[in-house]
PDB file of N, H, CA, C and O in Angstrom:
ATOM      1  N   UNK A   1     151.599 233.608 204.284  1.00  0.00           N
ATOM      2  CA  UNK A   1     150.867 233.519 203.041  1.00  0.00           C
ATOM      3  C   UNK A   1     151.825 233.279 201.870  1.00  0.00           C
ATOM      4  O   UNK A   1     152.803 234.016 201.748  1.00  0.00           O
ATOM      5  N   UNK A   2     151.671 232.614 201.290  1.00  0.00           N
ATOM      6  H   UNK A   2     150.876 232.015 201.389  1.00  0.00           H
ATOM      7  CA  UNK A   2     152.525 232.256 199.471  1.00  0.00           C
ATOM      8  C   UNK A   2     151.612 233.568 198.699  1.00  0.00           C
ATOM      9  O   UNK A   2     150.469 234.008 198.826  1.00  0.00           O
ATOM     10  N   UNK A   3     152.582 233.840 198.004  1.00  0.00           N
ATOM     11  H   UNK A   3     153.510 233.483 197.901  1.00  0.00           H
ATOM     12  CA  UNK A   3     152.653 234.814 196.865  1.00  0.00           C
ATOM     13  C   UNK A   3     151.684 233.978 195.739  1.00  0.00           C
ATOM     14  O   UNK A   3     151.297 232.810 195.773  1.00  0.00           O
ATOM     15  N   UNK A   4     151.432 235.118 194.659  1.00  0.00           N
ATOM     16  H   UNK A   4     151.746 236.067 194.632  1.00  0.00           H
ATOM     17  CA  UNK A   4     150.560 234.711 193.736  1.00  0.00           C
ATOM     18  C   UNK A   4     151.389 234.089 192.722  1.00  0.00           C
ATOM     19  O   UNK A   4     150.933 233.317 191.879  1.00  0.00           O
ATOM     20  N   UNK A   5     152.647 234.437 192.807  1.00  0.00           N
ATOM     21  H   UNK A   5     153.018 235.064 193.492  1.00  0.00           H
ATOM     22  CA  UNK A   5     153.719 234.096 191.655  1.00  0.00           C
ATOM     23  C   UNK A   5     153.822 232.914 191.899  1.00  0.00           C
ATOM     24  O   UNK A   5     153.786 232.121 190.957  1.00  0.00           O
ATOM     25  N   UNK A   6     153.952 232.532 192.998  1.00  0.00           N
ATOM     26  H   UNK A   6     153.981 233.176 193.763  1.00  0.00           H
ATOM     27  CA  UNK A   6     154.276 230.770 193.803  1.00  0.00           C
ATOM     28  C   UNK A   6     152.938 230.089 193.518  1.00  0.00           C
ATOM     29  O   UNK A   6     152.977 228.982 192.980  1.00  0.00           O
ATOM     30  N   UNK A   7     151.570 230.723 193.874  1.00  0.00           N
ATOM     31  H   UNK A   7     151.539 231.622 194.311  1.00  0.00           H
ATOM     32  CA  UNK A   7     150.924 229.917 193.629  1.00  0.00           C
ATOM     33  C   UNK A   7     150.515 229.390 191.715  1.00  0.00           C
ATOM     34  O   UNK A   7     150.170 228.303 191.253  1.00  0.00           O
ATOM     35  N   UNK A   8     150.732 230.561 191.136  1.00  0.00           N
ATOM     36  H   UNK A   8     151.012 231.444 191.512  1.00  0.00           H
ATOM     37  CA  UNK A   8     150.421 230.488 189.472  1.00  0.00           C
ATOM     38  C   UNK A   8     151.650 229.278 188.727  1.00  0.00           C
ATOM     39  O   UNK A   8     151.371 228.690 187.682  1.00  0.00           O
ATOM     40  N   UNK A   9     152.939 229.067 189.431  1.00  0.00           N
ATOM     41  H   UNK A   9     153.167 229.546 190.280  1.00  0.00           H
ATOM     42  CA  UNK A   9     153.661 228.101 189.078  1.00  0.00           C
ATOM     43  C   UNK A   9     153.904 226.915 189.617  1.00  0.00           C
ATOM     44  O   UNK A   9     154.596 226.040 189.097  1.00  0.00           O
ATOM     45  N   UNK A  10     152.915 226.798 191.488  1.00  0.00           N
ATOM     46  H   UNK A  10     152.353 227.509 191.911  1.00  0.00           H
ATOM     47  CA  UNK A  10     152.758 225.259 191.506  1.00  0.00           C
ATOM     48  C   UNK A  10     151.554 225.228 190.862  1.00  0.00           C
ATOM     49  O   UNK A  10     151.188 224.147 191.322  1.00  0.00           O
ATOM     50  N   UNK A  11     150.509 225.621 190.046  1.00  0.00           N
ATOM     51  H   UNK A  11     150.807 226.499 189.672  1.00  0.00           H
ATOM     52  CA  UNK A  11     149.549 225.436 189.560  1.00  0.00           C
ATOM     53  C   UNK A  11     150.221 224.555 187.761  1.00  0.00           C
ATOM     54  O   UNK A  11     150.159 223.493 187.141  1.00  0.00           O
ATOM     55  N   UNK A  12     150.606 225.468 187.706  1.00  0.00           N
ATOM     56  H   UNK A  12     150.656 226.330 188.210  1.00  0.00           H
ATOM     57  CA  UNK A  12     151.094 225.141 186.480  1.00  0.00           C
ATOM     58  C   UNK A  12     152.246 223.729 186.100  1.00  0.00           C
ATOM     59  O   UNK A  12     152.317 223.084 185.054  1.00  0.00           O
ATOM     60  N   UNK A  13     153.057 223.579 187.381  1.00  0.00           N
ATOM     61  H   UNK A  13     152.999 224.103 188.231  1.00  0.00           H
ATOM     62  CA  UNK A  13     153.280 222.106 187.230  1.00  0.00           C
ATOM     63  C   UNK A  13     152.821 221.367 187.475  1.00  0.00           C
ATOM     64  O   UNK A  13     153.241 220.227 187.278  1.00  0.00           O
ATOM     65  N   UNK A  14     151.456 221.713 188.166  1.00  0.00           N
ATOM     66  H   UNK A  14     151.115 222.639 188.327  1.00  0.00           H
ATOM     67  CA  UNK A  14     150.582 220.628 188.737  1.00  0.00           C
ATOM     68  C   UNK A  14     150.078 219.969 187.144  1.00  0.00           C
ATOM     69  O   UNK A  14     150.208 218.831 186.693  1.00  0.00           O
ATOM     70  N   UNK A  15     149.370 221.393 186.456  1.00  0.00           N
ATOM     71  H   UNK A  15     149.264 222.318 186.823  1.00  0.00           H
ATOM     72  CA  UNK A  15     148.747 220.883 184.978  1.00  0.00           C
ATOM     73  C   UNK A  15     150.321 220.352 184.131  1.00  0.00           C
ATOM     74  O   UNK A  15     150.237 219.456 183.291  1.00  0.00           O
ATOM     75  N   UNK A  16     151.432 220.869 184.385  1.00  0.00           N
ATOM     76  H   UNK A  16     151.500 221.597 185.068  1.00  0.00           H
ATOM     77  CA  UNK A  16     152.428 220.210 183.266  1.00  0.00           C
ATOM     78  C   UNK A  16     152.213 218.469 183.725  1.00  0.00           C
ATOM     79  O   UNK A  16     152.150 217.672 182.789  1.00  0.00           O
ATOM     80  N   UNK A  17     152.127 218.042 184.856  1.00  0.00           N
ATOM     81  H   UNK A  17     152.178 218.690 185.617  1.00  0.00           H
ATOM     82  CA  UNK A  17     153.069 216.574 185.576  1.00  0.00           C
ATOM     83  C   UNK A  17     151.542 216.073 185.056  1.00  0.00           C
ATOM     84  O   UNK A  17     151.619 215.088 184.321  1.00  0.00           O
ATOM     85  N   UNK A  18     150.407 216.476 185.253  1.00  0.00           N
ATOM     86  H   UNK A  18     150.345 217.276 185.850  1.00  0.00           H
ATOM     87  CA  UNK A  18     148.974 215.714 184.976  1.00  0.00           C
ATOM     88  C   UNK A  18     148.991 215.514 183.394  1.00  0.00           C
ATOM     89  O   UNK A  18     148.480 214.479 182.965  1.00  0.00           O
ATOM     90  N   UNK A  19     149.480 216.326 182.591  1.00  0.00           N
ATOM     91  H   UNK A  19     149.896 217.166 182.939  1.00  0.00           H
ATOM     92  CA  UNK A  19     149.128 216.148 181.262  1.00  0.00           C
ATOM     93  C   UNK A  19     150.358 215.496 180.929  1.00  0.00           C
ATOM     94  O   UNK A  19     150.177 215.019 179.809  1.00  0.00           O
ATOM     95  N   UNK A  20     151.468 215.239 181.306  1.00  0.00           N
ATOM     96  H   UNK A  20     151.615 215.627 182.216  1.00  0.00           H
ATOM     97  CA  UNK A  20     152.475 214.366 181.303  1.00  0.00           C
ATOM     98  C   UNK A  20     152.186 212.561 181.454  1.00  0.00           C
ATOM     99  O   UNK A  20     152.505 211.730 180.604  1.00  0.00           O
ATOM    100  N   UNK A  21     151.515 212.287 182.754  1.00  0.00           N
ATOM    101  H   UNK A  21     151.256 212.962 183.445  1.00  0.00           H
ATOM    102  CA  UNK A  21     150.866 211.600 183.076  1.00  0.00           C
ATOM    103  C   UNK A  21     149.779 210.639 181.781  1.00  0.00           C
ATOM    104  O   UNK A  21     149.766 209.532 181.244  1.00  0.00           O
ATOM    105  N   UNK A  22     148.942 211.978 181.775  1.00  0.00           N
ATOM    106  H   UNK A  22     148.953 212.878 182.211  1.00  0.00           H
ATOM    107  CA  UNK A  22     147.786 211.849 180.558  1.00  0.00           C
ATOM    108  C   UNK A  22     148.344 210.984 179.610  1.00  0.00           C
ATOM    109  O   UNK A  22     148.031 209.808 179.421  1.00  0.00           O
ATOM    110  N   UNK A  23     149.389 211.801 178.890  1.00  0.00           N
ATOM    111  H   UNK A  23     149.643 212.756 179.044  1.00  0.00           H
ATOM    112  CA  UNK A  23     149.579 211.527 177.824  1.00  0.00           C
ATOM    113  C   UNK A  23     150.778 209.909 177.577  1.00  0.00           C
ATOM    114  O   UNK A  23     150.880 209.339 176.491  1.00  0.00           O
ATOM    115  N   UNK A  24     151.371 209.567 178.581  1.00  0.00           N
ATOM    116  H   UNK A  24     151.288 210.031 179.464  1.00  0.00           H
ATOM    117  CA  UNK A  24     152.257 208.765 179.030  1.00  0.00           C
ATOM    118  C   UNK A  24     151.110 207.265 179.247  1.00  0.00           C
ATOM    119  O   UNK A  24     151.641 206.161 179.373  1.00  0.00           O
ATOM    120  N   UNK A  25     149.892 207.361 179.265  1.00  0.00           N
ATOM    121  H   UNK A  25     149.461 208.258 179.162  1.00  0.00           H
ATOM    122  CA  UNK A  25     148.721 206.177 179.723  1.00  0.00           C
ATOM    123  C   UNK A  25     147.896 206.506 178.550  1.00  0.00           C
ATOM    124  O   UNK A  25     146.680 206.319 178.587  1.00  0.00           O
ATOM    125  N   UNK A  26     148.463 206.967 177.547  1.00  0.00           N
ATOM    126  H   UNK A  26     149.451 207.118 177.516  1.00  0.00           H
ATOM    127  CA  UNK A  26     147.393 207.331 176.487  1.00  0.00           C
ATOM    128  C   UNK A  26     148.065 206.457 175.875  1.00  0.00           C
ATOM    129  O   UNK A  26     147.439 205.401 175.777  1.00  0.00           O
ATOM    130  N   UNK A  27     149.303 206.435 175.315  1.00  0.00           N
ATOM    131  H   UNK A  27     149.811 207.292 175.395  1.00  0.00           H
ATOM    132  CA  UNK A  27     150.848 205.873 174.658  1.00  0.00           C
ATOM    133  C   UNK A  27     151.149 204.555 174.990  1.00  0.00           C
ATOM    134  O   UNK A  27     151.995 203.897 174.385  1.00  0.00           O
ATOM    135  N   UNK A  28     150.317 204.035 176.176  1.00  0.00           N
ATOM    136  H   UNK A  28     149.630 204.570 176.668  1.00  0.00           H
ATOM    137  CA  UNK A  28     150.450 202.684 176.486  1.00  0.00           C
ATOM    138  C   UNK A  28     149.705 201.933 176.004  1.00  0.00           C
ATOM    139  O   UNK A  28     149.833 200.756 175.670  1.00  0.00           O
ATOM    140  N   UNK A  29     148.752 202.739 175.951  1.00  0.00           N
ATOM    141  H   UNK A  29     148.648 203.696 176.222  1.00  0.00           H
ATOM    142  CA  UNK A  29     147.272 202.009 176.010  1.00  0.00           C
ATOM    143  C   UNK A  29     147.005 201.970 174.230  1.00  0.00           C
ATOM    144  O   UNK A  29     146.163 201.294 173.638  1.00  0.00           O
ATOM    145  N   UNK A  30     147.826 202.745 173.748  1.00  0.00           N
ATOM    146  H   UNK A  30     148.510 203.293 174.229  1.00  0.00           H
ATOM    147  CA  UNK A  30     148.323 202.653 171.928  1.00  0.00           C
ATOM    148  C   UNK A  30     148.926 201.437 171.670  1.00  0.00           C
ATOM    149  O   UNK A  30     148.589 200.555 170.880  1.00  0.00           O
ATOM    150  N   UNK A  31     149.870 201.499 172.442  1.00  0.00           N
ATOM    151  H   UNK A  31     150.144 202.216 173.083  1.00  0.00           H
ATOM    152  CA  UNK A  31     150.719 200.185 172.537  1.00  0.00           C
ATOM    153  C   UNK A  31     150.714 198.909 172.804  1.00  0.00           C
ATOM    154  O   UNK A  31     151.545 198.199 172.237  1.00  0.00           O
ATOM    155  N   UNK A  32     149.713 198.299 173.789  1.00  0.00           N
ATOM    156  H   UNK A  32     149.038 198.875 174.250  1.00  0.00           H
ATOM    157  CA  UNK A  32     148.999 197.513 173.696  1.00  0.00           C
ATOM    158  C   UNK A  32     148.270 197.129 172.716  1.00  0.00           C
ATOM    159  O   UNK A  32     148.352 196.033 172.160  1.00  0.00           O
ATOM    160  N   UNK A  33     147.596 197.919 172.480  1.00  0.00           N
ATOM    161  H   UNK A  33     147.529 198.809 172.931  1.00  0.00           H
ATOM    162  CA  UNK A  33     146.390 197.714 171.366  1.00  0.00           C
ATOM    163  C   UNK A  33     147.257 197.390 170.230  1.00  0.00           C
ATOM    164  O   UNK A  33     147.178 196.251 169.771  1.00  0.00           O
ATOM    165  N   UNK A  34     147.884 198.035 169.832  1.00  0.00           N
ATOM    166  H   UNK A  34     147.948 198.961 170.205  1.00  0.00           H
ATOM    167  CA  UNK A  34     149.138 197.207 168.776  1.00  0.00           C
ATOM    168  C   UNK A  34     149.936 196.195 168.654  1.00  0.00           C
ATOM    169  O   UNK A  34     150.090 195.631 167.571  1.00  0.00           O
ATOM    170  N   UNK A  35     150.598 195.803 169.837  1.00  0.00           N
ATOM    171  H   UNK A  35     150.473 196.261 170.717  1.00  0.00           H
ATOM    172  CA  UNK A  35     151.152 194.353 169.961  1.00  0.00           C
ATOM    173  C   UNK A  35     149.791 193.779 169.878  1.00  0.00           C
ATOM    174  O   UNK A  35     149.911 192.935 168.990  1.00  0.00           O
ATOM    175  N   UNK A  36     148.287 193.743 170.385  1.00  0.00           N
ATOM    176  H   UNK A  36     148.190 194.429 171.106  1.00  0.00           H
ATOM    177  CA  UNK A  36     147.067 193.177 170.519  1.00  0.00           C
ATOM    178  C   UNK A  36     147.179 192.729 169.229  1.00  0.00           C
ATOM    179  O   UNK A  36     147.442 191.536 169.074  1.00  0.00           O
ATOM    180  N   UNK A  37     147.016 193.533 168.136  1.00  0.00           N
ATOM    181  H   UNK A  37     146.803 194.501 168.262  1.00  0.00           H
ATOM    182  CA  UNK A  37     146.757 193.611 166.604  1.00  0.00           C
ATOM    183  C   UNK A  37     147.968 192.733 165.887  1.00  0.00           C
ATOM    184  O   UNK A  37     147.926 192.130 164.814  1.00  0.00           O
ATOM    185  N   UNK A  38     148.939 192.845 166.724  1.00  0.00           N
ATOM    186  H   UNK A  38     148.973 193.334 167.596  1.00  0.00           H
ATOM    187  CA  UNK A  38     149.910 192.036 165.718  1.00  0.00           C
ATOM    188  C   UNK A  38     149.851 190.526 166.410  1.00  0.00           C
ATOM    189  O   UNK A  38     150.203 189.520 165.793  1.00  0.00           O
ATOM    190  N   UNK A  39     149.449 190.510 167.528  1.00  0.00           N
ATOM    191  H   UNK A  39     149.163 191.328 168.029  1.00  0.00           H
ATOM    192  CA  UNK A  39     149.339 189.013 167.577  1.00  0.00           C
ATOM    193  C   UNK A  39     148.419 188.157 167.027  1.00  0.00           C
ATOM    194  O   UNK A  39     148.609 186.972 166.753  1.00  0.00           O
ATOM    195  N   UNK A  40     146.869 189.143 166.789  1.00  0.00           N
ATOM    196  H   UNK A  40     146.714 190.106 167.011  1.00  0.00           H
ATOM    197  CA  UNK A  40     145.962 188.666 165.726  1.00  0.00           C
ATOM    198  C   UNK A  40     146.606 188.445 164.556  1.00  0.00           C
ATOM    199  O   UNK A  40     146.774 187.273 164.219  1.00  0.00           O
ATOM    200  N   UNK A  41     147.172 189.692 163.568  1.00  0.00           N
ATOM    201  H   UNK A  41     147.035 190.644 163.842  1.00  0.00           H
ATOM    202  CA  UNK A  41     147.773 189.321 162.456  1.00  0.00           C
ATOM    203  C   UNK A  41     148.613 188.343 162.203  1.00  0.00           C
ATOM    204  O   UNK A  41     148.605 187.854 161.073  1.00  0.00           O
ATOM    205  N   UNK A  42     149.645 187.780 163.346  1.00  0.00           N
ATOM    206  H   UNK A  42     149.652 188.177 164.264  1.00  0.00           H
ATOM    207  CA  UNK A  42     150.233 186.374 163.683  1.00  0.00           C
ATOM    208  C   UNK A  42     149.652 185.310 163.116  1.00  0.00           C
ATOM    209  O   UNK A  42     150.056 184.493 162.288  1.00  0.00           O
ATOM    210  N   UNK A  43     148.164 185.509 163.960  1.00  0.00           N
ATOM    211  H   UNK A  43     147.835 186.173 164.633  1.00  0.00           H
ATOM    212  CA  UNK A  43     147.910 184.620 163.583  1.00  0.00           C
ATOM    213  C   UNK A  43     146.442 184.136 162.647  1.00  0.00           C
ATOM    214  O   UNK A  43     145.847 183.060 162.696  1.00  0.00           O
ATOM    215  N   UNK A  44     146.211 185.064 162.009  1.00  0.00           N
ATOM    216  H   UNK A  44     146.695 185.938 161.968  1.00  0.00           H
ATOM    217  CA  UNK A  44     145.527 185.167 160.606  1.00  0.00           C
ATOM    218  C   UNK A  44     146.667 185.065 159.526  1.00  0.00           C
ATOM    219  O   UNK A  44     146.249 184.751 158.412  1.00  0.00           O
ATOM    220  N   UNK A  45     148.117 185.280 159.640  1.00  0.00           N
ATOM    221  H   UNK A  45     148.457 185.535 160.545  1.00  0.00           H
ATOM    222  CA  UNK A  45     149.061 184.818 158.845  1.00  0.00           C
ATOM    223  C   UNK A  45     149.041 183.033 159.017  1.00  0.00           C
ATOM    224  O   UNK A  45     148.691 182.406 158.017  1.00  0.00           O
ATOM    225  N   UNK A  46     149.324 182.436 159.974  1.00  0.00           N
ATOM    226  H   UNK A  46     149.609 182.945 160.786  1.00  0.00           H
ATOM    227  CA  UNK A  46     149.271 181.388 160.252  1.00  0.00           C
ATOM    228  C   UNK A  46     148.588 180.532 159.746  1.00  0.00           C
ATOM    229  O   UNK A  46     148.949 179.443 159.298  1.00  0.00           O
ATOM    230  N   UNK A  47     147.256 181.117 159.805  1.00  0.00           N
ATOM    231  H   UNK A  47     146.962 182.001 160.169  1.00  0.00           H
ATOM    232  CA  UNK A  47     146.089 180.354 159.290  1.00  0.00           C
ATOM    233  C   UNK A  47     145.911 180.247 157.929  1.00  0.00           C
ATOM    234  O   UNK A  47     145.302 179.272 157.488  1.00  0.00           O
ATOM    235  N   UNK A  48     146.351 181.104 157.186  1.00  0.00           N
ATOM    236  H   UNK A  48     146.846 181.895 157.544  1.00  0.00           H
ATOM    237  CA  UNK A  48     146.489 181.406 155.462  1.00  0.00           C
ATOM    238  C   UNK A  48     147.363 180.674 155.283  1.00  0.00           C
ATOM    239  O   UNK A  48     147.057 180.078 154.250  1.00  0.00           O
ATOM    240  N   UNK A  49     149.018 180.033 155.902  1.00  0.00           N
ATOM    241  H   UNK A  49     149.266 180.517 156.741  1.00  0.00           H
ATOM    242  CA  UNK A  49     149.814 179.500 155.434  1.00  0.00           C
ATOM    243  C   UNK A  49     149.538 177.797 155.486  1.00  0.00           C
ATOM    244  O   UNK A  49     150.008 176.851 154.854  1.00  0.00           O
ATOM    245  N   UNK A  50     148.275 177.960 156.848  1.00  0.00           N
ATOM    246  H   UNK A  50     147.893 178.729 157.362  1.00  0.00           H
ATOM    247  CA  UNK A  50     147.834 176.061 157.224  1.00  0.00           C
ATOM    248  C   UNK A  50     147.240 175.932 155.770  1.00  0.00           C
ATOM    249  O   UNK A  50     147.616 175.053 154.995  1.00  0.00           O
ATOM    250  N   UNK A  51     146.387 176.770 155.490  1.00  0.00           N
ATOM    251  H   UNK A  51     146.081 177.485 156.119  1.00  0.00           H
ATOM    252  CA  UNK A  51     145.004 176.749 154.186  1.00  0.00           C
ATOM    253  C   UNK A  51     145.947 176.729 153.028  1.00  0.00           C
ATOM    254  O   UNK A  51     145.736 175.838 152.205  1.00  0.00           O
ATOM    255  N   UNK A  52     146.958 177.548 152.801  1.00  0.00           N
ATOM    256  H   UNK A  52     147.129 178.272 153.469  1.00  0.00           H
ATOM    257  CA  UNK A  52     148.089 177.452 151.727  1.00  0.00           C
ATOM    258  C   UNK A  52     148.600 175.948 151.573  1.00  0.00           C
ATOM    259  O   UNK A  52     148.345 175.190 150.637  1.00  0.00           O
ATOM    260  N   UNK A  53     149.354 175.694 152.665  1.00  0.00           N
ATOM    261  H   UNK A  53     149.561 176.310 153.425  1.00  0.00           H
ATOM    262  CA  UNK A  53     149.958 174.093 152.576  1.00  0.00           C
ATOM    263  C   UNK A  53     148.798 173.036 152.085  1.00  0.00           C
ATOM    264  O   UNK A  53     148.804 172.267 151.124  1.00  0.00           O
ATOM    265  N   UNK A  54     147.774 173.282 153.119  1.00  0.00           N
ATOM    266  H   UNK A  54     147.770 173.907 153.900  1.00  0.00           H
ATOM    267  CA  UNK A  54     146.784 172.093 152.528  1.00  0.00           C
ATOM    268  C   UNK A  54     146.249 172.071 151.086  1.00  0.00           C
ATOM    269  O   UNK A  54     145.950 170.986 150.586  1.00  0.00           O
ATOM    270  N   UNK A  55     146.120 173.170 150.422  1.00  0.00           N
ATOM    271  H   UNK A  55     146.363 174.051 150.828  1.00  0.00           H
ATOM    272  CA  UNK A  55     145.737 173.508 148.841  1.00  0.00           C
ATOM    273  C   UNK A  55     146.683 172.952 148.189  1.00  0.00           C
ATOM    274  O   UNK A  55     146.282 172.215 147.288  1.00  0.00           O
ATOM    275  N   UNK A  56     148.497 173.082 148.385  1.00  0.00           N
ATOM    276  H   UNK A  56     148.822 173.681 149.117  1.00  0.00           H
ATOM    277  CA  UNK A  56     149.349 172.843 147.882  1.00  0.00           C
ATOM    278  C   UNK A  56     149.817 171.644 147.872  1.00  0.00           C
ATOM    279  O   UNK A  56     150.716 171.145 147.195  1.00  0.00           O
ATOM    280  N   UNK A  57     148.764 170.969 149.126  1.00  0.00           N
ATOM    281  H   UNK A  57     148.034 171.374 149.676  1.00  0.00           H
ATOM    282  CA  UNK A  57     148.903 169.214 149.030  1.00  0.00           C
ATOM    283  C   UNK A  57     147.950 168.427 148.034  1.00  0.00           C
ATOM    284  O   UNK A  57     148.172 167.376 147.433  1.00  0.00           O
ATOM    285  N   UNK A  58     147.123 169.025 148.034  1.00  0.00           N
ATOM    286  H   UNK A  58     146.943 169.879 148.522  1.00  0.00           H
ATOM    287  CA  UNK A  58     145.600 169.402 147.185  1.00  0.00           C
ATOM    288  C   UNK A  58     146.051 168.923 145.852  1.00  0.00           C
ATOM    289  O   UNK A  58     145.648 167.943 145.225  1.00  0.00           O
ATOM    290  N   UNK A  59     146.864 169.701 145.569  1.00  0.00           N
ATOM    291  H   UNK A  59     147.192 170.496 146.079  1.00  0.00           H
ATOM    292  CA  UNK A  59     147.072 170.197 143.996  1.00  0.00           C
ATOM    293  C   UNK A  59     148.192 169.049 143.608  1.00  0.00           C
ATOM    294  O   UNK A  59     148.233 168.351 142.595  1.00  0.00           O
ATOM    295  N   UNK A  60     148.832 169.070 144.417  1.00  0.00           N
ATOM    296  H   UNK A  60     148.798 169.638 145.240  1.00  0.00           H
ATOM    297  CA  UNK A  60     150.240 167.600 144.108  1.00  0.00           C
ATOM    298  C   UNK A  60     149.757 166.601 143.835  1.00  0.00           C
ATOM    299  O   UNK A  60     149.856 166.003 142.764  1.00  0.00           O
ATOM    300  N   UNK A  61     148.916 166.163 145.187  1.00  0.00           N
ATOM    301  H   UNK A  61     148.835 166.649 146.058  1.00  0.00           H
ATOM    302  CA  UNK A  61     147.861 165.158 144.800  1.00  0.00           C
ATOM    303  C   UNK A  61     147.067 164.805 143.098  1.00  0.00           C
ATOM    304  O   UNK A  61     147.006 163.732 142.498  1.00  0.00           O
ATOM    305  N   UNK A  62     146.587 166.068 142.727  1.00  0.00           N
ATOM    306  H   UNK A  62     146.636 166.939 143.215  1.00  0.00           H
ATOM    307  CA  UNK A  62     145.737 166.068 141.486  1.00  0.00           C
ATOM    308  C   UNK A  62     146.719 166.102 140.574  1.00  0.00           C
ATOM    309  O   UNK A  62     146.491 165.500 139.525  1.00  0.00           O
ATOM    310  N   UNK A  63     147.902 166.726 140.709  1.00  0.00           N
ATOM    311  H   UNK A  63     148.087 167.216 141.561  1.00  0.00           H
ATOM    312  CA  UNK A  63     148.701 166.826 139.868  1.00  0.00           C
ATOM    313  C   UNK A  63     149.062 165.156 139.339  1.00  0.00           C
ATOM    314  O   UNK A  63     148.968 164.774 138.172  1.00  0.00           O
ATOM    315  N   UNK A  64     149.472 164.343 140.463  1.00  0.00           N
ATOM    316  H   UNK A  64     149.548 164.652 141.411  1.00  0.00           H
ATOM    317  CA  UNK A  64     149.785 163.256 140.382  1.00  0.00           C
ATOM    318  C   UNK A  64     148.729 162.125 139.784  1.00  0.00           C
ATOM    319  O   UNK A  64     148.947 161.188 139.016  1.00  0.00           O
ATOM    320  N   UNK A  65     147.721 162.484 140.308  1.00  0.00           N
ATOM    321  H   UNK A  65     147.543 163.245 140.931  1.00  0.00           H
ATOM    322  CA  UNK A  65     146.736 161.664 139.502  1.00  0.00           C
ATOM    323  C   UNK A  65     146.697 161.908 137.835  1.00  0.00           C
ATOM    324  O   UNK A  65     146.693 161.052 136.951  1.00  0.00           O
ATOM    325  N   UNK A  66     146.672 163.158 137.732  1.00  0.00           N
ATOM    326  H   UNK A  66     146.675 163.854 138.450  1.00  0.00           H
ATOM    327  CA  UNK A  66     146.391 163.550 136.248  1.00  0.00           C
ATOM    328  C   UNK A  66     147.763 163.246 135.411  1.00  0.00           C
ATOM    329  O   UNK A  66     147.581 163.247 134.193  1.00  0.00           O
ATOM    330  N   UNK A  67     148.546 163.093 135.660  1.00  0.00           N
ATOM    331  H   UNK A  67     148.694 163.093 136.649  1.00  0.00           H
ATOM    332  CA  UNK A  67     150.143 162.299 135.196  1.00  0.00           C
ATOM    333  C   UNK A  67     149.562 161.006 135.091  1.00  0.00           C
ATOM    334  O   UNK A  67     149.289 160.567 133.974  1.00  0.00           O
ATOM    335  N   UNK A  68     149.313 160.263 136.244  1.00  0.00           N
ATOM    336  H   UNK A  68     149.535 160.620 137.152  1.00  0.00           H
ATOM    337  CA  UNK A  68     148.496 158.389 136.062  1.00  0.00           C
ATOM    338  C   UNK A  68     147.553 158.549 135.288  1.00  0.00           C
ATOM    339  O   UNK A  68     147.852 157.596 134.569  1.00  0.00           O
ATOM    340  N   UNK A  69     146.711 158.926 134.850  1.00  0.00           N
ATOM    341  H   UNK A  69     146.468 159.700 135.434  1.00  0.00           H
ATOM    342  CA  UNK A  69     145.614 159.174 133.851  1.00  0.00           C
ATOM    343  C   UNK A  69     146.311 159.236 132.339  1.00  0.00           C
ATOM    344  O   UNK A  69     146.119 158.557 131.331  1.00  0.00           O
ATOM    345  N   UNK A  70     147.059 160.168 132.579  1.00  0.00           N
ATOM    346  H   UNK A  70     147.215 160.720 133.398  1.00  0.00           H
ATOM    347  CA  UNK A  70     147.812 160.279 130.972  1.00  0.00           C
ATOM    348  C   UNK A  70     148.530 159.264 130.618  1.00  0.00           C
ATOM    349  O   UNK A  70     148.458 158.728 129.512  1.00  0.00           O
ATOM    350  N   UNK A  71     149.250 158.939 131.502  1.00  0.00           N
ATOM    351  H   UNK A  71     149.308 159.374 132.401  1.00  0.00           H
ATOM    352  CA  UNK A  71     150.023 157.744 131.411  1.00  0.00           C
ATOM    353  C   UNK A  71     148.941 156.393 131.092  1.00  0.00           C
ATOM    354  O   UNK A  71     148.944 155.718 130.062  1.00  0.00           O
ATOM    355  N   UNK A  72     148.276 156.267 131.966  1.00  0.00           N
ATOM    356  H   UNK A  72     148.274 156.815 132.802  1.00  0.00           H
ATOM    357  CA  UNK A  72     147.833 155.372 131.369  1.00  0.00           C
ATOM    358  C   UNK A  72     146.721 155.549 130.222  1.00  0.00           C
ATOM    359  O   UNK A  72     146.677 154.578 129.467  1.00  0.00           O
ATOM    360  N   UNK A  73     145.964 156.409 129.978  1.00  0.00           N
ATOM    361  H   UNK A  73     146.000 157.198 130.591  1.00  0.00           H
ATOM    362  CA  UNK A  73     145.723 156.682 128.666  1.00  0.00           C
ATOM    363  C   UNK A  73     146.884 156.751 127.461  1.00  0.00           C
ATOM    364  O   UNK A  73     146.526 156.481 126.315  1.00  0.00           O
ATOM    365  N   UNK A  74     148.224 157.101 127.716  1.00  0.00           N
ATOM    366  H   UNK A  74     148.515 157.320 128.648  1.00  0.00           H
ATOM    367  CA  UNK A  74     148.992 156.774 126.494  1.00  0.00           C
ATOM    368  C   UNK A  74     148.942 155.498 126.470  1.00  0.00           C
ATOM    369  O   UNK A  74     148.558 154.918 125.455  1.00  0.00           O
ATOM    370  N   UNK A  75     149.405 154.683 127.826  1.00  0.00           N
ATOM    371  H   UNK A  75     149.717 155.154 128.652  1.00  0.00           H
ATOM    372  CA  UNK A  75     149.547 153.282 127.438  1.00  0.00           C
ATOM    373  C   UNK A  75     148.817 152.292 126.892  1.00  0.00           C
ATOM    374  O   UNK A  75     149.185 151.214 126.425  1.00  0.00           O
ATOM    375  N   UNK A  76     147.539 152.857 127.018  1.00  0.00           N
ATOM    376  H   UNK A  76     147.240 153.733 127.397  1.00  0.00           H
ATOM    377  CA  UNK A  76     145.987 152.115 126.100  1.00  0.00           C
ATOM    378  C   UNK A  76     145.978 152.268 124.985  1.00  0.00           C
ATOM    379  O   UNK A  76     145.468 151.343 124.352  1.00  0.00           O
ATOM    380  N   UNK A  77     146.466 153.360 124.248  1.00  0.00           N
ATOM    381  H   UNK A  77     146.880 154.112 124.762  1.00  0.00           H
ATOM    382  CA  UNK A  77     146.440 154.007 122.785  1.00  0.00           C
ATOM    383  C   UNK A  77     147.506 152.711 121.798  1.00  0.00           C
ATOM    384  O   UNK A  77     147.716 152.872 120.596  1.00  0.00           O
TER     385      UNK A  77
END
């Protein structure tokens, strides 16, 4: 027969190694979900910088027209 002392401390590493376990697949599964999130944020950055460039082509564009406009409105005057 095992003693009660033997059995109360494989009991007890049984619950230490399980909640070890637990908590070790809890921490992953955090971790994932976070690289998950930053590869979205990747690429919702990405997409703001496509929409950025194209505005900023946008605007050169108008910019440039509105220079030919003046210009040639001075040159009519």
């Amino acid at each position: 027969m095992v003693s009660r002392g033997a059995k109360v401390v494989l009991g007890g590493a049984l619950c230490f190694a399980s909640a070890i376990i637990i908590l070790v697949h809890k921490m992953q599964q955090a971790d994932r979900l976070r690289l998950r999130e930053g590869v979205l944020r990747d690429m919702e950055r990405q997409e703001r910088k496509r929409k950025n460039m194209e505005e900023l082509k946008q605007q050169i564009e108008l910019t440039r027209k509105l220079q030919e406009q003046r210009e040639n409105d001075v040159a009519s005057n």
